[in-house]
N, C-alpha and C positions, 0 to 999 in steps of 0.2 A: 558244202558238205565236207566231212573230214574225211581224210584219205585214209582206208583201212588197211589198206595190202602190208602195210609193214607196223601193225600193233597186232599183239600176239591174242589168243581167241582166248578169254577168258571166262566165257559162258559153261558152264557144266555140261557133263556130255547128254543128263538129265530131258536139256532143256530142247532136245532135236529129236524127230520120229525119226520112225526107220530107215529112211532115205538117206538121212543126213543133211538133210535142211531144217535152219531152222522158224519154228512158226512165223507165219504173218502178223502175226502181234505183236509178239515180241521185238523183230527186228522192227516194226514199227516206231514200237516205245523207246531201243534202244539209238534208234538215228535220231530222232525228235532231243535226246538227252545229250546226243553227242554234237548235235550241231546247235544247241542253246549253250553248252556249255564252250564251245570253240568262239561263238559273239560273245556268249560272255568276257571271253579271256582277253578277245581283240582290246572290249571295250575300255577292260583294267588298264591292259597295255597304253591305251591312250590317253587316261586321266594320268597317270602316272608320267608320262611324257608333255604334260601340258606345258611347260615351260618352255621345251625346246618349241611345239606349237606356236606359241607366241610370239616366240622370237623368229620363228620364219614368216610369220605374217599369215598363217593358213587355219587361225580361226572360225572365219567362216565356214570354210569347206571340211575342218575335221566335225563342226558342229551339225551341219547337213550331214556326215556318214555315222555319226553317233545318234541321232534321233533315227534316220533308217535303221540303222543295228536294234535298237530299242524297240522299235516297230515288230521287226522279226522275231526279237526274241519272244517276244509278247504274243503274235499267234503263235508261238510254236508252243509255249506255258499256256492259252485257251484250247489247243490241240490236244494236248496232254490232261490239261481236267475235265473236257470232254470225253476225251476216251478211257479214262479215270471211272468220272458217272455212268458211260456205256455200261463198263465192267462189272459195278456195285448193283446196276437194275440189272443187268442179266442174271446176277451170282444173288439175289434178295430174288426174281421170279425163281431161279430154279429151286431154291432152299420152299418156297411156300408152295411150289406144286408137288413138291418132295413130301411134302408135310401133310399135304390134301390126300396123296395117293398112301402115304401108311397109315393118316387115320381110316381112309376108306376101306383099308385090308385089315385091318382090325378087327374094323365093325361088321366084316361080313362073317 
């Protein structure tokens, strides 16, 4: 996980109810985003250092923690398109029951 205590809150103040929390979704989506893109970054850092790899002998074992990195980041992008789909079938029923309840106030 990434350490949040010292990056500054850059969410609108929009995005939080009255309490001042903010939703369960969101912060869902935003940890999911912030800790694929921290493997991500590992990952970079390590192709880019391949040489020095090399030359210390530790092929193998950078190879075993870059296939684990990939692994994760990989649920955490089916994570994400899954709760992606949740979002479009809730927000596709609410619009058609939407739709059912003003043709029906219409026609009365």
């Amino acid at each position: 996980m990434v350490d949040r205590s010292r990056t500054p809150d850059r969410r609108a103040p929009a995005c939080r109810d009255q309490r001042g929390s903010e939703p369960a979704d969101q912060a869902y989506a935003e940890d999911d985003f912030a800790e694929s893109a921290a493997l991500a970054g590992s990952t970079t850092e390590s192709l880019r250092n391949i040489e020095l790899v090399k030359s210390l002998g530790l092929v193998e074992r950078e190879v075993e923690r870059l296939n684990r990195i990939t692994g994760k980041i990989l649920e955490l992008e089916l994570r994400k398109v899954k709760y992606v789909r949740r979002l479009g079938f809730i927000q596709g029923r609410w619009s058609t029951d939407y739709e059912a309840a003003f043709c029906f106030c219409c026609c009365i």
